[in-house]
RODO-2510 file (C-alpha; in nm, 4 decimals, decimal comma):
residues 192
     n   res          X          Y          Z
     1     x     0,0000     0,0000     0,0000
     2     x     0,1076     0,3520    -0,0801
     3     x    -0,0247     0,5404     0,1163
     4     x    -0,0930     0,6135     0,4976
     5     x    -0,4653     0,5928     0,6621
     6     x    -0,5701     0,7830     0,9524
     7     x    -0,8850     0,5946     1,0618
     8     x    -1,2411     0,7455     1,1440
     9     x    -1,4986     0,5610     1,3406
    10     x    -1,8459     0,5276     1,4310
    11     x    -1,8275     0,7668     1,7505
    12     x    -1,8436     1,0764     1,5854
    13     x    -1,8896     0,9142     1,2713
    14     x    -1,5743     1,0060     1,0596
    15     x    -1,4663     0,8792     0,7290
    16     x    -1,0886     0,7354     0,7015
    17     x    -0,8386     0,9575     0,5722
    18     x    -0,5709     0,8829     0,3055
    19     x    -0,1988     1,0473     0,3521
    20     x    -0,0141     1,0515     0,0368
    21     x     0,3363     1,1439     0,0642
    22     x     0,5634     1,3306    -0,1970
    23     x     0,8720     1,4777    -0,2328
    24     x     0,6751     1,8494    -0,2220
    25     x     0,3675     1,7882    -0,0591
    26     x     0,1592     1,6008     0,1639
    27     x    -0,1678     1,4898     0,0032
    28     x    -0,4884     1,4270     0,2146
    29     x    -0,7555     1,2728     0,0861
    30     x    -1,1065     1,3852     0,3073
    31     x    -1,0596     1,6012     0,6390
    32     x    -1,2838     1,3194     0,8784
    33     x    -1,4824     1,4321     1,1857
    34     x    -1,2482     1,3155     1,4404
    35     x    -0,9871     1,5175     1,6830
    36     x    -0,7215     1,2975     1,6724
    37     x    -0,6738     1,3198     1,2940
    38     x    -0,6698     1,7008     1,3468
    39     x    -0,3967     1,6890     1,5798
    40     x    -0,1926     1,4071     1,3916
    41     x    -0,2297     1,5935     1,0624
    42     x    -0,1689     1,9143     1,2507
    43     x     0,1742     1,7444     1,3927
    44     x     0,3039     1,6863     1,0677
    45     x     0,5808     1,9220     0,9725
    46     x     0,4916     1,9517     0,5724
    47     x     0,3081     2,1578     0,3266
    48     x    -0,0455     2,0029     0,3004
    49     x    -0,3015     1,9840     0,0355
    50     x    -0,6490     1,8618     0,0613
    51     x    -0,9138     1,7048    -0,1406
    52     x    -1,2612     1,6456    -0,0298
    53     x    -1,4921     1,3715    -0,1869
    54     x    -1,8277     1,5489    -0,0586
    55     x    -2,0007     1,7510     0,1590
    56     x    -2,1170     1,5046     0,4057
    57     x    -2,0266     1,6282     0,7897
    58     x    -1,7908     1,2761     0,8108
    59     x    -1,6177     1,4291     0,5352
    60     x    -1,5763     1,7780     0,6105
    61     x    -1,6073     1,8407     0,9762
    62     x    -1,2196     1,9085     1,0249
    63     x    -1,1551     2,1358     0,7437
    64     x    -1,1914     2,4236     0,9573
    65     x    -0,9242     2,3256     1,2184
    66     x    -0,6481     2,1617     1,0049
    67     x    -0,3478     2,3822     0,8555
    68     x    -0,2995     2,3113     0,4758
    69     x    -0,2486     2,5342     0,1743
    70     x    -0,4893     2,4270    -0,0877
    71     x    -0,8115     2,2962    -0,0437
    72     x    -1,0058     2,0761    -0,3824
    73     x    -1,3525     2,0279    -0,3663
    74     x    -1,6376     1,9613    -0,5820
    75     x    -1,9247     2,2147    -0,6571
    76     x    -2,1580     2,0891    -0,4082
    77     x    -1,9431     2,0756    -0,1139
    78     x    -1,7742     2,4076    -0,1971
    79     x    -2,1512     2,5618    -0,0900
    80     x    -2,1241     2,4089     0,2157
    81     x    -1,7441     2,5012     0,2646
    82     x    -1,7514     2,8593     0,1145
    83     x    -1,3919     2,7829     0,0086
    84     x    -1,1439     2,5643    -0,1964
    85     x    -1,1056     2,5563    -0,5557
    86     x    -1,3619     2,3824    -0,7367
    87     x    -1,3133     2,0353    -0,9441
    88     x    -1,5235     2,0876    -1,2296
    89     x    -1,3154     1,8938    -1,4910
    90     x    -0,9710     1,6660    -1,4591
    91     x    -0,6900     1,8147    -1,2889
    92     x    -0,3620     1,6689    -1,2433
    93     x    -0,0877     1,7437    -0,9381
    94     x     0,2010     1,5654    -0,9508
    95     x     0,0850     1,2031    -1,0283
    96     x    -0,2724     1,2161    -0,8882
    97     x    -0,5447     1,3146    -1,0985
    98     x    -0,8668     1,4276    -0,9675
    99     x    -1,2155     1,3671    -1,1081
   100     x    -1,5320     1,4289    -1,1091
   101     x    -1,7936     1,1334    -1,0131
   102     x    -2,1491     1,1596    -1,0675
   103     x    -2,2730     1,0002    -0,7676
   104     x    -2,5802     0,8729    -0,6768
   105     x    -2,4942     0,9157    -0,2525
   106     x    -2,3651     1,2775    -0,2733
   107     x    -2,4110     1,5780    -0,5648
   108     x    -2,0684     1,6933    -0,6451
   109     x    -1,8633     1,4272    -0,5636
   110     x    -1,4908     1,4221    -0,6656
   111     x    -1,2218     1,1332    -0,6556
   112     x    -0,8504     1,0971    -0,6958
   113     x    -0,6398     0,8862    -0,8676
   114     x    -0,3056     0,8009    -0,7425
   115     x    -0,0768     0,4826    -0,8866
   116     x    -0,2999     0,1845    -0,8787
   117     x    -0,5596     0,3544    -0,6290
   118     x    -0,8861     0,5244    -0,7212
   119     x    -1,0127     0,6845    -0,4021
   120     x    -1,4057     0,7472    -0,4553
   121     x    -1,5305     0,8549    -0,1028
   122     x    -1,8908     0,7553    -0,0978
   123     x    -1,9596     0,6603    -0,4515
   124     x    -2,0784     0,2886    -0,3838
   125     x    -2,3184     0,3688    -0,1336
   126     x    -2,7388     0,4357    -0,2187
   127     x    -2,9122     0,7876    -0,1495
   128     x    -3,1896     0,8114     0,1070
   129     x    -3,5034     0,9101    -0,1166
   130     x    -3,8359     0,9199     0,1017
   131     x    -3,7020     0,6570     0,3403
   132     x    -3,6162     0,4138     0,1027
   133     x    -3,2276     0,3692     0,0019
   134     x    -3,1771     0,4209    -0,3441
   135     x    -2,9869     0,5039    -0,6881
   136     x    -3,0939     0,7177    -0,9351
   137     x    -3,0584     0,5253    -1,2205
   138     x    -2,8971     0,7809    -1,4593
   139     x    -2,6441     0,8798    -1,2184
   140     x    -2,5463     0,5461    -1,1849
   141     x    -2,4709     0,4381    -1,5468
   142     x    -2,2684     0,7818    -1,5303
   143     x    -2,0921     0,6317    -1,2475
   144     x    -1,9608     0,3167    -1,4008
   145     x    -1,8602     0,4665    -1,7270
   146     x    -1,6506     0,7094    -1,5181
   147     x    -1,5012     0,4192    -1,3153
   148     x    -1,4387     0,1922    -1,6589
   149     x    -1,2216     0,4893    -1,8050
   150     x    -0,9942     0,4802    -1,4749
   151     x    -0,6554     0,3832    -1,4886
   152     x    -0,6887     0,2554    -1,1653
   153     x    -0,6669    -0,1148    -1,0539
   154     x    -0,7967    -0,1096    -0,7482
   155     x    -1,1179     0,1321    -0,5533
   156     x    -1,0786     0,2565    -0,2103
   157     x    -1,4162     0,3632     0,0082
   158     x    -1,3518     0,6534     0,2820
   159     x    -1,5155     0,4509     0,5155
   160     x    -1,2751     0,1638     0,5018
   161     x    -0,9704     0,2813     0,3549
   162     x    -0,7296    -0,0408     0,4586
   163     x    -0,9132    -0,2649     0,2161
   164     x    -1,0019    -0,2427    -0,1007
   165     x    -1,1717    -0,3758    -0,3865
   166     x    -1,0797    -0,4554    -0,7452
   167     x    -1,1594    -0,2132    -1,0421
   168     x    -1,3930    -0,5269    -1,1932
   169     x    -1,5382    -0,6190    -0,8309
   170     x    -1,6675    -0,2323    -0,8007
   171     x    -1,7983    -0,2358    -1,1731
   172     x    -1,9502    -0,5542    -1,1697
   173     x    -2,1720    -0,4346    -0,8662
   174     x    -2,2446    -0,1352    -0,9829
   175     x    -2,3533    -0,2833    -1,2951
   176     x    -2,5663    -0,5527    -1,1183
   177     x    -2,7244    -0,2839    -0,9276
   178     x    -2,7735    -0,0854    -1,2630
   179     x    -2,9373    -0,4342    -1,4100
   180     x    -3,2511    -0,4323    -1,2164
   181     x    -3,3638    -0,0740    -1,3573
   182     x    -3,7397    -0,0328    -1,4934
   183     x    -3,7601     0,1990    -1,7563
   184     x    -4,0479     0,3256    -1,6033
   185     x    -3,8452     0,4378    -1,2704
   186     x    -3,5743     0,6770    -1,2201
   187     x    -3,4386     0,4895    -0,8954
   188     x    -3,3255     0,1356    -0,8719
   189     x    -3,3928     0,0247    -0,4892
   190     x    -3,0709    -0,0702    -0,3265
   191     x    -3,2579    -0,3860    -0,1615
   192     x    -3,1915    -0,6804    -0,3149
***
């Protein structure tokens, strides 16, 4: 693995944080909604720049309180941030490349791409729609032809950042989610 993971938890819930190291900056991938990843990213001695997959609280709770330089969000969470630069198409830093991903959890989601890693936040996960979890269907087939022109081998959740799953595991799913679609519908229920 290449890069470091500060976890989150369940107690504020927090989303796992990715550290990606190079020779002229630190990279952090999500902010969390934990202290102790404040004060361990706060610790470290190094120019820091941050991207944020979404808006979600989990995801952005820490911004204020961490010290970095620049800040990359996506159009969504930058009304809920008031600040960063926006990721409205691909940008590349170093050897990361960030994109947009038309999620079906979160408006405005980004990821980033770094060596054989696509970090995609939230991407896999449904959207609550009048109590019922579900994806729009549209959104979705976005999505996967997003995540098929990645160069990427393997997809990394910000919920569980120390595992992974394969490029064709998260596409097949995806797919077999996008499967059950009625023309008639707009959502696909994520109950199976």
């Amino acid at each position: 693995m290449k890069y470091e993971v500060l976890k989150g938890g369940e107690n504020p819930l927090s989303c796992d944080v990715a550290l990606i190291d190079t020779d002229n900056y630190l990279y952090v991938f999500e902010a969390g909604n934990k202290e102790e990843i404040v004060t361990k990213l706060n610790e470290i001695n190094k120019e820091k720049i941050i991207i944020i997959s979404h808006f979600h609280l989990d995801h952005i709770a820490n911004l204020n309180k961490l010290n970095y330089s620049k800040l990359y969000v996506g159009d969504n969470t930058y009304r809920y941030t008031k600040t960063g630069q926006i990721v409205s198409a691909d940008i590349y830093l170093d050897n990361l490349h960030l994109f947009k991903i038309p999620s079906c959890h979160a408006k405005g989601s980004i990821g980033l791409e770094y060596d054989e890693y696509a970090f995609i936040g939230d991407a896999l996960a449904p959207t609550n729609k009048n109590g019922e979890y579900v994806y729009n269907a549209q959104l979705l087939k976005q999505e996967i032809d997003t995540f098929k022109k990645l160069k990427a081998k393997y997809f990394v959740s910000s919920h569980n950042m120390e595992e992974y799953k394969t490029k064709d595991e998260v596409i097949d799913y995806l797919e077999s989610i996008y499967s059950r679609r009625e023309k008639s519908n707009p959502y696909i229920s994520a109950k199976i």
